[in-house]
TIMAR-688470 format. One line per 3 residues: their letters; for each residue x, y, z of N, C-alpha, C. Coordinates in Angstrom, 2 decimals, decimal comma. Layout:
BEGIN
A = X:Y:Z:X:Y:Z:X:Y:Z; ... $
//
This chain:
BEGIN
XXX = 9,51:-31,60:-97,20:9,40:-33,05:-97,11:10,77:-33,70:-97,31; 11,61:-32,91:-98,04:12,85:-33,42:-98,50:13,94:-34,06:-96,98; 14,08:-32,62:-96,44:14,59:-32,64:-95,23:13,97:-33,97:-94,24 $
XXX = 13,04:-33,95:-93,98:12,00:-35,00:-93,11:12,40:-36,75:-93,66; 12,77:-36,43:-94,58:13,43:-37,62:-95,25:14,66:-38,01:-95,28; 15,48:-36,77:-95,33:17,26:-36,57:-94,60:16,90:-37,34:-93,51 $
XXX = 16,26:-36,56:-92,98:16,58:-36,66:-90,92:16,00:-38,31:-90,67; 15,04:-38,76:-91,64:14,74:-39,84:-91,06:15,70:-41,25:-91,31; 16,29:-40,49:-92,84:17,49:-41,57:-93,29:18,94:-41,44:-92,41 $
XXX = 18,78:-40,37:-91,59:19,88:-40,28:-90,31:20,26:-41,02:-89,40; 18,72:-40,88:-89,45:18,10:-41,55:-87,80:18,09:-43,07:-88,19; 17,69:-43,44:-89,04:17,49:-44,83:-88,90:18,97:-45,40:-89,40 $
XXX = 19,81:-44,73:-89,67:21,40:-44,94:-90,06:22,11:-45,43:-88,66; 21,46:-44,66:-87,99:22,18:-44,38:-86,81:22,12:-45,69:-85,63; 20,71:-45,79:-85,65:19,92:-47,27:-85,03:20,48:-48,40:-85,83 $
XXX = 21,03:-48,48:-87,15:21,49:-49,80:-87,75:23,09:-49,87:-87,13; 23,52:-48,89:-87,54:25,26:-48,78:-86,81:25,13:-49,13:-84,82; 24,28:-48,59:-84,41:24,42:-48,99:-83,04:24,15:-50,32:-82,74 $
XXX = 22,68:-51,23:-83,67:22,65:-52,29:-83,53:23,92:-53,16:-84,00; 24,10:-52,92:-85,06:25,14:-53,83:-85,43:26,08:-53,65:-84,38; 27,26:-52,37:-84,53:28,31:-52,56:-83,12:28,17:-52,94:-81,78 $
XXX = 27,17:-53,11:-81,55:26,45:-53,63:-80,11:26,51:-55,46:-80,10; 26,42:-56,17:-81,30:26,33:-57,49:-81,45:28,00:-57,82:-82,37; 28,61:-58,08:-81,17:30,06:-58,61:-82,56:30,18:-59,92:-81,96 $
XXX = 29,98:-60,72:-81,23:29,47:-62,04:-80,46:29,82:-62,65:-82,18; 30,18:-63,85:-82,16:30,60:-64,92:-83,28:28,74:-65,82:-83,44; 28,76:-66,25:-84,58:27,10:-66,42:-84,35:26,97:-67,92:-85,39 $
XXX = 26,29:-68,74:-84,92:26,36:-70,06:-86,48:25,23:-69,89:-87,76; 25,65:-69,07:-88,73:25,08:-69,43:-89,75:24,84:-70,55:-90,52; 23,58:-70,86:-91,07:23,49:-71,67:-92,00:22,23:-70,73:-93,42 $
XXX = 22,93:-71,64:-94,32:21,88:-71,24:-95,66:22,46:-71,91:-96,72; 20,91:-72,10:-97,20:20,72:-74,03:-97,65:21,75:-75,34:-97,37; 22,59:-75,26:-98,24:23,56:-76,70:-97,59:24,69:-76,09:-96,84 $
XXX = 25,01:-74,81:-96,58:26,45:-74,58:-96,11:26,25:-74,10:-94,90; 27,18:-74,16:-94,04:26,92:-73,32:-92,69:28,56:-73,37:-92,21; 28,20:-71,83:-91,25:29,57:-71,88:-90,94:29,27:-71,02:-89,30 $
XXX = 30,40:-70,07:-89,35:30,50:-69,60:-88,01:30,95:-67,80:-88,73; 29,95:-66,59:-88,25:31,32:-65,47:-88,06:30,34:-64,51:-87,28; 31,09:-63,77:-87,09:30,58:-62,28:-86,10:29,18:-61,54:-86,60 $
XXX = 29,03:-61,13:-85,37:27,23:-60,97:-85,74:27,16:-59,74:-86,70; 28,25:-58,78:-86,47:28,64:-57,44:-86,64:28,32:-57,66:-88,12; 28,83:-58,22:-88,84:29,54:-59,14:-90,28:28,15:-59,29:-90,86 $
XXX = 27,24:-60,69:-90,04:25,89:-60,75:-90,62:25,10:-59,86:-90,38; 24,72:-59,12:-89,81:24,08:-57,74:-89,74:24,77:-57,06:-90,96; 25,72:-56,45:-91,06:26,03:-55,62:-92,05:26,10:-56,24:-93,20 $
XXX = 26,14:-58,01:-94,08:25,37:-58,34:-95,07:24,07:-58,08:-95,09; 23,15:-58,06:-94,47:21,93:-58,41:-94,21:21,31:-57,11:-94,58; 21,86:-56,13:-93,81:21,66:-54,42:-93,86:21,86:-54,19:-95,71 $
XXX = 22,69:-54,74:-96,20:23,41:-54,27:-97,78:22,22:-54,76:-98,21; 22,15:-56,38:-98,01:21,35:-56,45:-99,05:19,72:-56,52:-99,16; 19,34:-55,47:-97,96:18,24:-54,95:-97,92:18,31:-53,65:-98,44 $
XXX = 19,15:-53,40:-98,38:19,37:-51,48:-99,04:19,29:-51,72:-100,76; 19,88:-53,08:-101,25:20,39:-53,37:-102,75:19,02:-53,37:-103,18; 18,40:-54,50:-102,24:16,49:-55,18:-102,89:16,06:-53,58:-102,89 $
XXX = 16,12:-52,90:-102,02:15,28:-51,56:-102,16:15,54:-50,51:-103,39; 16,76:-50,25:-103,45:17,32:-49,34:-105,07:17,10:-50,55:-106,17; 16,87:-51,36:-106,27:16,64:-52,58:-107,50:15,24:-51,97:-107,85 $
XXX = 14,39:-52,42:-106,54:12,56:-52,36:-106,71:12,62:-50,88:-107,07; 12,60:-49,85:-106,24:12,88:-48,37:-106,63:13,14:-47,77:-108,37; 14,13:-48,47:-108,91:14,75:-48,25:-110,42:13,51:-49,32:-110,90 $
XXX = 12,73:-49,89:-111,00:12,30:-50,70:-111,68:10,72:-50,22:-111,18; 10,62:-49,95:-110,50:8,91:-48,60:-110,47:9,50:-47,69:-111,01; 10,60:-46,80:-111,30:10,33:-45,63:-111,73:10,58:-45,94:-113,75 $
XXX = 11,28:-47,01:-113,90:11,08:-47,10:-115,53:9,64:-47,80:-116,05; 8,95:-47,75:-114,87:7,82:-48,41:-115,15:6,85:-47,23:-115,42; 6,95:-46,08:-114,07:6,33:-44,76:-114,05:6,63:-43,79:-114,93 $
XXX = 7,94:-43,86:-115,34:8,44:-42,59:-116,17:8,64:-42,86:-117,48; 7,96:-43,82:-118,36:8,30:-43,81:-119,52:7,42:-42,99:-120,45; 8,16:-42,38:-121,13:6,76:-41,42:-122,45:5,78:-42,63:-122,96 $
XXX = 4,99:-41,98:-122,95:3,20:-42,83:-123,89:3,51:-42,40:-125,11; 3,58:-43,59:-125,80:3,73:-43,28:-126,91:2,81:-42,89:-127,78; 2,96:-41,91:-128,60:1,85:-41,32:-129,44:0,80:-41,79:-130,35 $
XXX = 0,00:-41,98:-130,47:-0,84:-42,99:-131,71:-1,02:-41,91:-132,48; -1,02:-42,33:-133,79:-1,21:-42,19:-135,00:-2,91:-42,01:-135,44; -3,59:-42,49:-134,75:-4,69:-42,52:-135,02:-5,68:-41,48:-135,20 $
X = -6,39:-40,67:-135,69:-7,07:-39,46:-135,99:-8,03:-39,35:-134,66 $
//
């Protein structure tokens, strides 16, 4: 299963790098009051990070949820 999980984190590596280098076109952002102008390449590859960041955040925060010892009771 390990491998199947390599190959799929390859593959879908591979489809983000082609999308992104495929779009470098200048593009108008906005978000909330500011807006500006830059390459699509640029917002794709923020966009990509900080979907990878939300995912290892949620990830570390199920597993201290899953992996903590039960604590022992005292109780007879």
């Amino acid at each position: 299963m390990r491998i199947v999980k390599q190959v799929l984190l390859v593959v879908v590596g591979m489809f983000l790098a082609i999308v992104i280098l495929q779009n470098t076109a200048p593009v108008r952002v906005q978000f909330l009051w500011m807006s500006g102008q830059m390459a699509t390449v640029l917002l794709l590859f923020l966009t990509a990070a900080a979907g990878f960041t939300m995912g290892v955040i949620v990830t570390l925060l199920l597993q201290g949820k899953t992996h903590r010892p039960h604590e022992e009771s005292d109780a007879p």
